[in-house]
C-alpha positions as CSV (number, residue, x, y, z in Angstrom):
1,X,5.2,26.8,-30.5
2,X,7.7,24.0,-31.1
3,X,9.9,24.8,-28.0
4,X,6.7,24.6,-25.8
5,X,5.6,21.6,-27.3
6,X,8.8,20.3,-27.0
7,X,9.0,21.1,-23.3
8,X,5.5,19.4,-22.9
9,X,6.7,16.5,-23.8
10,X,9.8,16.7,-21.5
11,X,7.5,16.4,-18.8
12,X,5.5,13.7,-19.9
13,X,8.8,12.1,-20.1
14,X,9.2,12.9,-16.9
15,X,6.2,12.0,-15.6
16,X,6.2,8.9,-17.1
17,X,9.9,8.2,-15.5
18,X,8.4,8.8,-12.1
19,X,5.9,6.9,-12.3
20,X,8.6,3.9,-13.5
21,X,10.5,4.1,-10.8
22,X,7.8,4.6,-8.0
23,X,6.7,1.2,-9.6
24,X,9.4,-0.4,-9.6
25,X,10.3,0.3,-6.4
26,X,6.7,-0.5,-5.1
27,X,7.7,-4.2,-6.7
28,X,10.9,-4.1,-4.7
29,X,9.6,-3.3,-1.2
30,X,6.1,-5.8,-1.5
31,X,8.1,-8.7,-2.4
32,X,11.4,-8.2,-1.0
33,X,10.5,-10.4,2.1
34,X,8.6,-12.6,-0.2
35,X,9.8,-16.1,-1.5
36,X,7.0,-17.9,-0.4
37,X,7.3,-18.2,3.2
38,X,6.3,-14.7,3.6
39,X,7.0,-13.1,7.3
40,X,6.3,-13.8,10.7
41,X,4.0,-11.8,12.6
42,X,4.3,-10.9,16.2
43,X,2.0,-8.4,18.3
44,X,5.5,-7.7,20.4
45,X,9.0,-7.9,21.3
46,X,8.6,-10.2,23.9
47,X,6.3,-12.7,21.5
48,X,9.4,-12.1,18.9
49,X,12.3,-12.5,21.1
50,X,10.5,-15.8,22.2
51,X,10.1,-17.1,19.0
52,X,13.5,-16.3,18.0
53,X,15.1,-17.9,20.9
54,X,13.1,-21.5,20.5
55,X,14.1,-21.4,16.9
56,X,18.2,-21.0,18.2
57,X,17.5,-23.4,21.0
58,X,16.1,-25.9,18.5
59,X,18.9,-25.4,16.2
60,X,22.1,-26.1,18.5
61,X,19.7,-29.6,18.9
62,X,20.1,-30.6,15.7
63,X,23.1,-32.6,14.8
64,X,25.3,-33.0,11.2
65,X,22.6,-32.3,8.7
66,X,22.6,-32.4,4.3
67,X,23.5,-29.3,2.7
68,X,19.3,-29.1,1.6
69,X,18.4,-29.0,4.9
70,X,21.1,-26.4,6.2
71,X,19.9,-24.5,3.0
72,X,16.2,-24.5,4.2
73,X,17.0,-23.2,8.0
74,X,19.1,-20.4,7.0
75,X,16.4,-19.5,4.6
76,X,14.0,-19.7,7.5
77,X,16.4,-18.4,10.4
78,X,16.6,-15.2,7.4
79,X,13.1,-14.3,7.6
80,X,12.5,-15.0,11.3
81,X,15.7,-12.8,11.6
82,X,14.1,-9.8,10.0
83,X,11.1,-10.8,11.2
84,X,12.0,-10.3,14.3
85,X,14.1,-7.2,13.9
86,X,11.3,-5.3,12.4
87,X,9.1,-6.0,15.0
88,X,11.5,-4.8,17.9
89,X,12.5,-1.6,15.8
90,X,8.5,-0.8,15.7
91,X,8.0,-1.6,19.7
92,X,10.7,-0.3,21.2
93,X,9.5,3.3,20.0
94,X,6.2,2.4,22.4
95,X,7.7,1.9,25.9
96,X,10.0,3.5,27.6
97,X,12.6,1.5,29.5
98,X,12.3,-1.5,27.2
99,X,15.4,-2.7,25.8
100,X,14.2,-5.4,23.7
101,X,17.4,-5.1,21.1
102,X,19.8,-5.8,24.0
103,X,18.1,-9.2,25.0
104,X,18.5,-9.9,20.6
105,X,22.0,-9.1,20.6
106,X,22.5,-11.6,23.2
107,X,21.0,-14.4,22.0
C-alpha cells in the first residue's frame, strides 16, 4: 500500500510540474511581444513590407537625436521588425512565386 501511494503522489507531482511549466510558458509566449505597444497587424506582406519601408525611409530623415528618443525608435523599429517578420513567414506559405523575404532583406 505505501509504495502505491507513494507512486500516486509522484504523479501528482508530476502533474502538477506540467501544469507549471505549461503556465509559465503560456506567460512567456502572450507577453513576449508585449511592453505596451503591443504588435502591428498586417493582412500581408506587401501591407508589411510597406510599412516597414516608410518607417526606414522616415528614419534616415531624422537628424542627431537624444539618447530617449533613439531609445524609443529602436524600441519601435523592434516590434515593427518582428512584426513584420511574422507576418511574411505566415504569407509566404500562401502564394507560390512570392518572395516577400528577399524584398525584407533588401531594405
Amino acid at each position: 500500500k505505501q509504495i502505491l501511494h507513494n507512486a500516486k503522489s509522484n504523479s501528482h507531482g508530476c502533474i502538477r510540474l506540467a501544469i507549471c511549466i505549461a503556465t509559465a510558458f503560456a506567460v512567456v509566449m502572450l507577453t513576449a511581444c508585449s511592453d505596451g505597444n503591443g504588435t502591428k497587424s498586417f493582412h500581408s506582406s506587401d501591407e508589411a513590407i510597406r510599412e516597414y519601408h516608410g518607417f526606414l525611409t522616415t528614419l534616415r530623415q531624422n537628424g542627431k537625436v537624444s539618447i530617449q528618443t533613439l531609445v524609443k525608435i529602436v524600441n519601435e523599429w523592434r516590434v515593427l521588425d518582428d512584426s513584420v517578420t511574422s507576418c511574411i513567414s505566415r504569407d509566404t506559405l500562401r502564394k507560390a512565386h512570392s518572395y516577400p523575404f528577399t524584398v525584407y532583406h533588401e531594405l
